[in-house]
C-alpha positions as CSV (number, residue, x, y, z in Angstrom):
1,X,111.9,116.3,139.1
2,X,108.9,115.5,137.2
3,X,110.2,112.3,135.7
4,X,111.4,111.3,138.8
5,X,107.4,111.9,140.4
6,X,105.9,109.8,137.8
7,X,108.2,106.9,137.9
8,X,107.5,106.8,142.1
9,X,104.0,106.9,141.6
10,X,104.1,104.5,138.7
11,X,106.2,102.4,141.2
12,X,103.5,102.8,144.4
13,X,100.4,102.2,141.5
14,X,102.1,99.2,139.5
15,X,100.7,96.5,142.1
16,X,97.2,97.6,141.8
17,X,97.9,97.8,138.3
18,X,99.1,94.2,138.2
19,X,96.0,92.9,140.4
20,X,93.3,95.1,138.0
21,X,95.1,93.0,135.2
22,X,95.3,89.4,136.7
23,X,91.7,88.5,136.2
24,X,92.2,85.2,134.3
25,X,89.3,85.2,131.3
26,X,89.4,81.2,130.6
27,X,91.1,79.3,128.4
28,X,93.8,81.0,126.0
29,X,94.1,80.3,123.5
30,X,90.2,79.7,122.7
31,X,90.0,75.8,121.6
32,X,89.3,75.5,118.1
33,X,86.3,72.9,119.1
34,X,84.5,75.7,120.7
35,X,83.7,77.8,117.9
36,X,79.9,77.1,116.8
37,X,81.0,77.3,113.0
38,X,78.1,77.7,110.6
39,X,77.3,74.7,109.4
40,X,78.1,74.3,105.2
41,X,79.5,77.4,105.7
42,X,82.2,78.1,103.7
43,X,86.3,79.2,104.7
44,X,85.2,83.1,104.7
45,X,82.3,82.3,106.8
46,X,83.8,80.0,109.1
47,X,86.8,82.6,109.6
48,X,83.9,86.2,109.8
49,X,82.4,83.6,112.2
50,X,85.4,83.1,114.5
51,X,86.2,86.9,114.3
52,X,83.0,87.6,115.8
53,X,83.1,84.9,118.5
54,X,86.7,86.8,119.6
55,X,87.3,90.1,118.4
56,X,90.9,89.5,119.8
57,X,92.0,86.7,117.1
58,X,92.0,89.4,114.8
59,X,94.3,91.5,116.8
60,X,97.0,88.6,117.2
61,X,96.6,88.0,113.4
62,X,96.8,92.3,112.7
63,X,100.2,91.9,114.6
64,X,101.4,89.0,113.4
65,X,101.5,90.5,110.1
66,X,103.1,93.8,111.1
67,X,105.8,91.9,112.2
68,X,106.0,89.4,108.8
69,X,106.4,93.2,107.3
70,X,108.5,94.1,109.5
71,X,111.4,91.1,108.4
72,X,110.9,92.6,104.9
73,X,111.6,96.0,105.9
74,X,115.3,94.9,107.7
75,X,117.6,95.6,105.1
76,X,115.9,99.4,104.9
77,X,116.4,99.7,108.9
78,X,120.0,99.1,108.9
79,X,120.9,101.2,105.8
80,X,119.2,103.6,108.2
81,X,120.9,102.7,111.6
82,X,124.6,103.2,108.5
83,X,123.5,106.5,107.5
84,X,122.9,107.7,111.7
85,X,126.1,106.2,113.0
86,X,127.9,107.5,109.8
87,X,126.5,111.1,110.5
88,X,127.3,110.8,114.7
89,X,131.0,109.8,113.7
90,X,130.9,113.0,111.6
91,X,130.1,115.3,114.4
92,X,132.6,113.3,116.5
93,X,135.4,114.5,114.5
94,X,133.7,117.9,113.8
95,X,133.3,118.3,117.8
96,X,135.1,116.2,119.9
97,X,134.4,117.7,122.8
98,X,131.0,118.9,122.8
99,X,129.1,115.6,122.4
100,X,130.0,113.8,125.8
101,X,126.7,113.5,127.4
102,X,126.9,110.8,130.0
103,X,129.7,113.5,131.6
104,X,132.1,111.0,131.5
105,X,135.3,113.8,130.4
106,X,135.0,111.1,126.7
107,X,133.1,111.6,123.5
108,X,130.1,109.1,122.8
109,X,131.5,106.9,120.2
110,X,128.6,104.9,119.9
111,X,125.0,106.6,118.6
112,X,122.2,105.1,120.5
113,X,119.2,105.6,118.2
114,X,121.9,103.8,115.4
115,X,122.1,100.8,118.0
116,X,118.4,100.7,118.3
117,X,117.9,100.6,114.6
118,X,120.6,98.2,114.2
119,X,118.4,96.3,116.4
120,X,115.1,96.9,115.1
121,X,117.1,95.8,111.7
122,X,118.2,92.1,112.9
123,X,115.8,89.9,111.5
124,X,116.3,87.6,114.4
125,X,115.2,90.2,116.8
126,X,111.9,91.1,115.0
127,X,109.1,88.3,116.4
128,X,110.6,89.0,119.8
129,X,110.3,92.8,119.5
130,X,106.6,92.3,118.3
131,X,106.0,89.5,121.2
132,X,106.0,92.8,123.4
133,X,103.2,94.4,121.1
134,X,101.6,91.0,121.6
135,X,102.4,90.7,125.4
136,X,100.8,94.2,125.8
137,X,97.4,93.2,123.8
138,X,96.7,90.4,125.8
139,X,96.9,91.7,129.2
140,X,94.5,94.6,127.7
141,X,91.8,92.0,126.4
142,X,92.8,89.7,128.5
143,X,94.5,90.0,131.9
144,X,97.8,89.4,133.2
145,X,97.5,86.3,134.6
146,X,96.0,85.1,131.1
147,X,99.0,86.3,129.5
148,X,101.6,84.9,131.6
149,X,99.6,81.6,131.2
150,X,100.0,81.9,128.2
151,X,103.7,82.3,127.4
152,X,105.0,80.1,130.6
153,X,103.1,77.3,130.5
154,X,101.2,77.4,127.0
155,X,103.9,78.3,124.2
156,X,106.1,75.1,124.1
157,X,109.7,76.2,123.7
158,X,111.6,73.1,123.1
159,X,112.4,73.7,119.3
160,X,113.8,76.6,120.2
161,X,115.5,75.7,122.6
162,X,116.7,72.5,120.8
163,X,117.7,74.7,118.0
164,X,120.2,77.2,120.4
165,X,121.9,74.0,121.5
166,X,122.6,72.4,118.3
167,X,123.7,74.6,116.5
168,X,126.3,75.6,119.3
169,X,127.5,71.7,119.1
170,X,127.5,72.1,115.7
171,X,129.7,75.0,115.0
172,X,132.3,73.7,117.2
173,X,136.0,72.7,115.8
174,X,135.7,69.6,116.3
175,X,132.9,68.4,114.6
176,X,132.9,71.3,112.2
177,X,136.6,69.8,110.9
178,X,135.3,66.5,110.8
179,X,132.4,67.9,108.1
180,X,134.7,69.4,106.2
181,X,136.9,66.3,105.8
182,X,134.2,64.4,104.8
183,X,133.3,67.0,102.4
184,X,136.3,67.6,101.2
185,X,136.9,63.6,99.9
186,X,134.0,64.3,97.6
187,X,134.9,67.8,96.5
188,X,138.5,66.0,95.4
189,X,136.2,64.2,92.9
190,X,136.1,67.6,91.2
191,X,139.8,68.6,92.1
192,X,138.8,70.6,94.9
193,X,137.7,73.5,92.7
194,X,134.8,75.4,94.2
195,X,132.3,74.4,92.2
196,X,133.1,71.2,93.8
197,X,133.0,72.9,96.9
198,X,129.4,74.4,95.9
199,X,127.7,70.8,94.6
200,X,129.6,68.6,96.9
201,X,128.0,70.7,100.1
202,X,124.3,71.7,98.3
203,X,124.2,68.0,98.0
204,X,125.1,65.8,101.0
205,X,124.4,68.4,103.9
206,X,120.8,68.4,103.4
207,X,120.7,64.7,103.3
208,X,122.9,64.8,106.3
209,X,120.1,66.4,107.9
210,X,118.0,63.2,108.2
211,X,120.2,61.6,110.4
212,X,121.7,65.0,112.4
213,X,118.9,67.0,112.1
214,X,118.1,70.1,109.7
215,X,119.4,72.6,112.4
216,X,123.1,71.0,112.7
217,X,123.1,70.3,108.7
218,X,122.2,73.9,107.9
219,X,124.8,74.9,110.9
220,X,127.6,73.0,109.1
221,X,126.3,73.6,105.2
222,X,126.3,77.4,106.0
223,X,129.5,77.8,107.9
224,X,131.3,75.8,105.2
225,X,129.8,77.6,102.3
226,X,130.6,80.9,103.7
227,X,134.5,79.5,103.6
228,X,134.6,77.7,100.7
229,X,132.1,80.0,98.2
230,X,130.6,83.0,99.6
231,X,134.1,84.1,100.5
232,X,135.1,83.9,96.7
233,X,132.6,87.0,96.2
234,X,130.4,85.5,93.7
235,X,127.6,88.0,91.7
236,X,124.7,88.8,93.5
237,X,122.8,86.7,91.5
238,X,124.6,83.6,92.5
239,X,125.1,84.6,96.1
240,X,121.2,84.1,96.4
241,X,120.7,81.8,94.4
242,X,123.0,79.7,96.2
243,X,121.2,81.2,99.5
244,X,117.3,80.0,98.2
245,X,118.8,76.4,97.1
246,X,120.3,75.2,100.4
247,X,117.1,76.9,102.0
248,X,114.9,74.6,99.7
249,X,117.5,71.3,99.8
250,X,117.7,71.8,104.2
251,X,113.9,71.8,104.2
252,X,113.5,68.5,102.0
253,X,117.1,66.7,103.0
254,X,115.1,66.0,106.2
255,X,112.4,64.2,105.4
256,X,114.1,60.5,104.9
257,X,113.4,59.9,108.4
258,X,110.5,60.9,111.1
259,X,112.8,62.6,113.9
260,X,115.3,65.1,111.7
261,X,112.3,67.5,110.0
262,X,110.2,69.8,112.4
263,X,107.2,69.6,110.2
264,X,107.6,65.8,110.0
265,X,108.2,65.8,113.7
266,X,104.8,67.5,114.7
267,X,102.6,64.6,111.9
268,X,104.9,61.5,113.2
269,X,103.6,60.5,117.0
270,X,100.0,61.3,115.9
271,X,100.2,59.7,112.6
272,X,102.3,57.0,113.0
273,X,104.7,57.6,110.4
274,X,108.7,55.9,111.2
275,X,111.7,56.2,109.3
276,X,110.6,53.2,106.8
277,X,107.4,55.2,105.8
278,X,109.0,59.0,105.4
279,X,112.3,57.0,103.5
280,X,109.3,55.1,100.9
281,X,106.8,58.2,100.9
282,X,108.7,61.0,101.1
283,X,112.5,61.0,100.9
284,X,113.6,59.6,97.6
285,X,111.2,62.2,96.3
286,X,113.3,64.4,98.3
287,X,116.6,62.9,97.4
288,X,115.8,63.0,93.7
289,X,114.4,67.5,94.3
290,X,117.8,67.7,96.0
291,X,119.6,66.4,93.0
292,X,117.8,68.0,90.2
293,X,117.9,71.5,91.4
294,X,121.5,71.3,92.0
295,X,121.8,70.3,88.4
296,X,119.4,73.1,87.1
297,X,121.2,75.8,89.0
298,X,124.9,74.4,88.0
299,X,124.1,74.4,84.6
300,X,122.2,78.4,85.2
301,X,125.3,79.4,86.4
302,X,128.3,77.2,85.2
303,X,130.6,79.6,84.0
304,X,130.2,82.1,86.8
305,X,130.8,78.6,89.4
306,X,134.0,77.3,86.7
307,X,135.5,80.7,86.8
308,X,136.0,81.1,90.7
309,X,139.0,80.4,91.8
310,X,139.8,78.7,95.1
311,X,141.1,81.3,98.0
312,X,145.1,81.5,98.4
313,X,145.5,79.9,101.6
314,X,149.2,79.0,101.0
315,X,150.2,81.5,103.5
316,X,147.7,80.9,106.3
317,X,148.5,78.9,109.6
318,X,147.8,75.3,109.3
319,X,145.3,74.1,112.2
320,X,146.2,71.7,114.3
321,X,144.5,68.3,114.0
322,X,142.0,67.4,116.5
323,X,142.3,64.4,118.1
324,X,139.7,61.7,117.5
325,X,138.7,60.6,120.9
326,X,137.9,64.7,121.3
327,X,135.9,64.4,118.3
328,X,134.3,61.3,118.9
329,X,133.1,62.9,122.7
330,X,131.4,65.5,120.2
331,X,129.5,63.7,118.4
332,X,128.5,61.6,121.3
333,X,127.3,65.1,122.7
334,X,125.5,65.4,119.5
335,X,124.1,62.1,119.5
336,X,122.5,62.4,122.8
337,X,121.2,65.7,122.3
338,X,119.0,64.5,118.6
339,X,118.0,61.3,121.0
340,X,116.7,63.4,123.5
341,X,115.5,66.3,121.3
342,X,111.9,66.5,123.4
343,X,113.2,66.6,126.5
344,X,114.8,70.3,126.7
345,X,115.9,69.3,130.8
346,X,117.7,66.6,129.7
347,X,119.6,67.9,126.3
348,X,119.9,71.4,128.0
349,X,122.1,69.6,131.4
350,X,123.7,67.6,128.3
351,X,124.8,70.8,126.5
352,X,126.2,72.2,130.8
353,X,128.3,68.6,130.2
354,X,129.7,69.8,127.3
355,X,131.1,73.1,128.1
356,X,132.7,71.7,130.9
357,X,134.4,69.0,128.4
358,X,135.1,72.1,126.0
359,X,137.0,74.0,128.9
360,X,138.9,71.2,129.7
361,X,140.4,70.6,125.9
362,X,140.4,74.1,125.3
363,X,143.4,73.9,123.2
364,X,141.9,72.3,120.7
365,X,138.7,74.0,120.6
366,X,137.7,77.0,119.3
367,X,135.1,79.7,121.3
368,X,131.9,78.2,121.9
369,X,130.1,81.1,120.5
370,X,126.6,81.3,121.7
371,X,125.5,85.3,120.0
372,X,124.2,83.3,117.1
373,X,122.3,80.3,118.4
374,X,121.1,82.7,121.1
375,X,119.9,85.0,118.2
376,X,118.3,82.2,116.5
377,X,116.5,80.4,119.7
378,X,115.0,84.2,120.1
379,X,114.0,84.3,116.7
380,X,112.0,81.4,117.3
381,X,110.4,81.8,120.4
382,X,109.1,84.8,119.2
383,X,107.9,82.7,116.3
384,X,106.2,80.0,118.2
385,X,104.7,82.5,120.3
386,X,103.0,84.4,117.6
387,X,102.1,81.3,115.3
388,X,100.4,79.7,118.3
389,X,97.7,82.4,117.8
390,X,96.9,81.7,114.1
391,X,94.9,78.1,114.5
392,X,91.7,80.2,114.5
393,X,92.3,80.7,110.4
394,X,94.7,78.2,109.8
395,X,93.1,74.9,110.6
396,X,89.6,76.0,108.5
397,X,91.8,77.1,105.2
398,X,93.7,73.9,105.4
399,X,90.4,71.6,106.3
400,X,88.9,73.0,103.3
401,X,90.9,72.1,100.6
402,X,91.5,69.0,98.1
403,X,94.8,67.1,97.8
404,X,96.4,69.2,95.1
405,X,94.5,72.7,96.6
406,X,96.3,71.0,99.8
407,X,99.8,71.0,98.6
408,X,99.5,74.0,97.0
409,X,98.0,75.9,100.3
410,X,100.4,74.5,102.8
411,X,103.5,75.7,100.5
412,X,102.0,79.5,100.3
413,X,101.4,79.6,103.9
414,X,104.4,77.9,104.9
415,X,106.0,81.0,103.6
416,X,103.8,83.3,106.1
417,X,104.4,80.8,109.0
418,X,106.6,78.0,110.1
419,X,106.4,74.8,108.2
420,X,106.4,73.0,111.7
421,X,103.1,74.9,113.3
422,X,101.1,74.3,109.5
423,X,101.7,70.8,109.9
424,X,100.8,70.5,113.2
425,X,97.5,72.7,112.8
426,X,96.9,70.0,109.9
427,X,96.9,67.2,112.9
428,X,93.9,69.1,114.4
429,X,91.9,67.9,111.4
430,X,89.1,65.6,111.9
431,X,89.2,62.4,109.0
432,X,92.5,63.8,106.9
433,X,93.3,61.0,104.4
434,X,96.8,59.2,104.1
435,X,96.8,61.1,100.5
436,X,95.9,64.7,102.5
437,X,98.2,63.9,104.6
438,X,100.7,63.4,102.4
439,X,99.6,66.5,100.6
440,X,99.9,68.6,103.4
441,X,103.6,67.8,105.1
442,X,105.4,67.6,101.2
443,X,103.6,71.0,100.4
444,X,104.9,72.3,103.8
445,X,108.3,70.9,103.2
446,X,108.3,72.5,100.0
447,X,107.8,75.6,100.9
448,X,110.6,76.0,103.2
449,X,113.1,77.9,101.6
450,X,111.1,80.9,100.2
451,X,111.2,83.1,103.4
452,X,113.4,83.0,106.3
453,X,110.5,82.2,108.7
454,X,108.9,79.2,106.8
455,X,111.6,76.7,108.3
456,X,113.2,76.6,111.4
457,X,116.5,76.2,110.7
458,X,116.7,79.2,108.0
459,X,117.8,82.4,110.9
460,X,120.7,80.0,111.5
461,X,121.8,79.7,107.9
462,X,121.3,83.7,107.5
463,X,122.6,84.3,110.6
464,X,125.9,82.7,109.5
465,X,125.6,83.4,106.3
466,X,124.4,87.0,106.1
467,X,128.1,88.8,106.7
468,X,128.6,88.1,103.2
469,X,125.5,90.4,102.0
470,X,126.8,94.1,102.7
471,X,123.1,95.6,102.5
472,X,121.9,92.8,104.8
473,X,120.2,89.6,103.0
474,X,116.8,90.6,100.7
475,X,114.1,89.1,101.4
476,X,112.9,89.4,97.5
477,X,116.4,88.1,96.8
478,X,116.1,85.0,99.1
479,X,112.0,84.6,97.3
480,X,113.6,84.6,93.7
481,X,116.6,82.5,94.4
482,X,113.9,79.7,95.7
483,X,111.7,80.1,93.3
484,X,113.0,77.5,91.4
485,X,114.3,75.1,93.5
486,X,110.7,74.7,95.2
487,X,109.5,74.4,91.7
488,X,111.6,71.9,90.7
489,X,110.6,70.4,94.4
490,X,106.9,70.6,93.7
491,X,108.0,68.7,90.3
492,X,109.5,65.9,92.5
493,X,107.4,65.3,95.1
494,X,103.5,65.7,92.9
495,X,104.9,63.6,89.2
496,X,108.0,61.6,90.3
C-alpha cells in the first residue's frame, strides 16, 4: 500500500518536478573559446583553471572514468552473474516448488539479479548504463531542458548509427560468402592450412577497410576468423594475440583513403586531406605496420599456427551457392550506404530497402541478425555521449605538445577515448602544422587496438568474436596482445 502511495504521488509531483528542472542554463557544452585561460599558463593550470570556471566538467570527467573502469571490471561481473544463476538452478532442483514467485503454478528458471549482472557484464552495455549516471548529473547542475538539448540535438549519432547498419550488411550471406571466396584464393597459396587462413585474413581485411570501411572489414575479418581459427581452440596466448593484431591492423588498414577511417574522417573536410594525400602520407606506412606485425607474430607463434589443423567439415551440409545478381544487389546496398555515410536519413531508408530485398530472397539468405550491431550502435552512443564532455582537458593536453610528444599523447589517450573524438578535438586547435597534424591522426591511429573503446569498430570485432573467450575477453589480455603490433606501428609510421 505504501509503494503504491509513493509511486501516485511521485506520479501527481513528476510535472512540477520536470518544470523545476527545465530551466535551460546556456550553452552545453561550455565552448572551449570561452574559458579565460591564464595566459603562459601551463596544461595543469589551463585545466585547474577550467575546473574552477565549471565545477561540473569534473563531474562528466569523474564519470567517464568510472565507467572506463567499469569495461575492465566485465569479465569479474559475469563470473559473478555464473556463480548466481549456477547457485538459483541449484535451489531449482533442491525445491521445485517453492521458488515460483510471479504465482504462475511454474518455477523461476531464470535469476533476475544473474540477468542484471549479465548485463552490467556486457561491455557494450557499460557507456549506456553510465549515460544514465550522466543523464541524472546534468539535469542536477543543469536542468532538464539542458540535458535533453544536449543528447537530441547536441551528441551527433551518425557513427553509430552508421556502424549498426554496416555491420548488419556486412554479416549477411551473401556478401559474407563472397569474402570468404576471395579469401580463400589466397589462403590456397598456403594449401588452405589455417595458418593461411590466419595471415591471409590479418592481412587483406584491414586493407579492405579503406575501400569498405573499418566497420564492414572488422565485421567480415572477425566473423571469418572465428570460423577458420578461433574455432580451432588455439592457446590463450595466441587467441589474443591474434585478438590485439587485427585490432591494431583494422585501425591502420583504413587510413589509405580519407572516407574509410573515423579518425581520418573527423581531420579530412577541415583539413583538406583526399585519398591521394592519406595513400602518400599515411597508408604505405600503414600497409607496410600491417605487414610487418603479421610477420613478427607468425614467426612468435609458428609452431602453435603450423600445428592446427583445419576443422573436419567432410560431414557438414554444403551451402548452396548464392546467386550473383543477389550478391551484386548487396554490395550495391553496401556501396550506397559508405557513399552516403553522413547522411544517417538516407543510408538508414537504404538499409528499410534492403530488408525488404532480403525477405524477398529469403532462401538464400541467412537471418539478418541485428542483437549485435544493435549492441554495438549502443556501445557507441554511449561513447559519443560521454567523450563529447572531455574537450575541456583534451584540446589543452593535445595543444600543448611537440610532434613526437604529439604522437605519443594521442596514442595514450586514444586508449582512454575514441580515436575519432581525439582527432577531432585536435581540429579545434588554432595554427596546428601539416607535421602536428600528421603527428596527431597516425598517433591516434596507432593507438587503436589497445582497448576496445579506442576504435570504433573494436565492440563489433569482440562482439563477434568474444563466444570464443569462456571467461569473457580481458581487457589486460587484449592490452598485451597489442602491445606489439602498435609498436611495430609506431616503428612504421615515425622511421619508415
Amino acid at each position: 500500500m505504501m509503494r503504491r502511495s509513493a509511486l501516485c504521488l511521485l506520479f501527481l509531483l513528476a510535472p512540477a518536478l520536470w518544470a523545476a528542472g527545465a530551466a535551460p542554463s546556456g550553452d552545453f557544452p561550455r565552448a572551449l573559446s570561452s574559458y579565460a585561460d591564464p595566459a603562459e599558463a601551463g596544461v595543469l593550470e589551463i585545466v585547474k583553471a577550467r575546473a574552477v570556471a565549471e565545477p561540473f566538467n569534473v563531474v562528466a570527467t569523474l564519470i567517464f572514468v568510472l565507467a572506463v573502469l567499469h569495461t575492465f571490471a566485465t569479465a569479474k561481473i559475469r563470473h559473478w552473474a555464473h556463480l548466481i544463476e549456477h547457485r538459483h538452478l541449484e535451489r531449482l532442483k533442491q525445491r521445485p516448488n517453492q521458488t515460483d514467485r510471479d504465482g504462475d503454478g511454474r518455477p523461476d528458471e531464470v535469476s533476475f539479479w544473474g540477468q542484471i549482472l549479465h548485463f552490467f557484464g556486457e561491455v557494450e552495455a557499460v557507456f549506456g548504463i553510465w549515460v544514465i549516471v550522466l543523464g541524472g548529473a546534468i539535469v542536477w547542475f543543469k536542468g532538464v531542458d539542458t540535458t535533453v538539448d544536449y543528447i537530441a540535438h547536441t551528441v551527433n549519432f551518425t557513427e553509430p548509427m552508421f556502424v549498426v547498419v554496416i555491420m548488419a550488411l556486412a554479416s549477411t550471406r551473401p556478401v559474407l560468402r563472397l569474402a570468404e571466396q576471395c579469401l580463400r584464393a589466397v589462403a590456397a597459396l598456403g594449401r588452405g592450412r589455417p595458418v593461411a587462413w590466419w595471415l591471409s585474413i590479418l592481412t587483406i581485411a584491414p586493407i579492405l577497410g579503406s575501400l569498405i570501411t573499418e566497420p564492414a572489414a572488422m565485421t567480415i575479418a572477425a566473423l571469418l576468423l572465428g570460423k577458420q581459427f578461433y574455432a580451432l581452440k588455439p592457446s590463450p596466448k595466441l587467441m589474443y594475440g591474434t585478438l590485439g593484431l587485427l585490432f591494431v591492423n583494422i585501425s591502420i588498414g583504413g587510413t589509405l583513403t580519407h572516407f574509410a577511417a573515423p579518425p581520418v574522417i573527423m581531420v579530412a573536410k577541415a583539413w583538406g586531406w583526399d585519398t591521394p594525400y592519406m595513400f602518400t602520407h599515411f597508408g604505405w606506412h600503414a600497409v607496410a605496420g600491417i605487414v610487418l606485425s603479421n610477420v613478427v607474430y607468425l614467426l612468435a607463434f609458428r609452431r602453435e599456427l603450423l600445428a592446427l589443423k583445419p576443422v573436419d567439415r567432410s560431414g557438414e551440409r554444403a551451402e548452396e551457392p548464392v546467386p550473383a545478381w543477389v550478391t551484386v544487389v548487396h554490395l550495391l546496398f553496401v556501396g550506397f550506404t559508405v557513399w552516403v555515410a553522413h547522411h544517417p536519413v538516407l543510408f538508414v531508408g537504404g538499409f528499410l530497402f534492403f530488408l525488404a530485398f532480403a525477405q524477398a530472397t529469403a532462401h538464400h539468405q541467412s537471418k539478418v541478425d541485428l542483437r549485435s550491431p544493435m549492441l554495438v550502435g549502443f556501445f557507441l552512443a554511449g561513447l559519443v555521449i560521454h567523450g563529447g564532455l572531455q574537450a575541456w582537458w583534451i584540446e589543452p593536453v593535445l595543444g600543448s605538445l611537440g610532434e613526437k610528444p604529439l604522437f605519443f599523447g594521442a596514442t595514450i589517450l586514444t586508449a582512454f577515448n575514441d580515436n575519432a573524438a581525439i582527432t577531432f578535438l585536435a581540429t579545434l586547435v588554432p595554427n596546428f602544422s601539416e607535421e602536428l597534424k600528421y603527428a596527431v591522426v597516425a598517433g591516434a591511429v596507432t593507438g587503436g587496438g589497445l582497448t576496445v573503446i579506442a576504435n570504433a569498430p573494436n565492440p563489433a570485432g569482440q562482439s563477434i568474436l568474444q563466444r570464443y573467450f569462456p571467461e569473457g575477453i580481458s581487457p589486460l589480455g587484449l592490452l598485451l596482445g597489442a602491445l606489439p603490433p602498435t609498436l611495430i606501428v609506431v616503428f612504421a609510421f615515425l622511421v619508415l
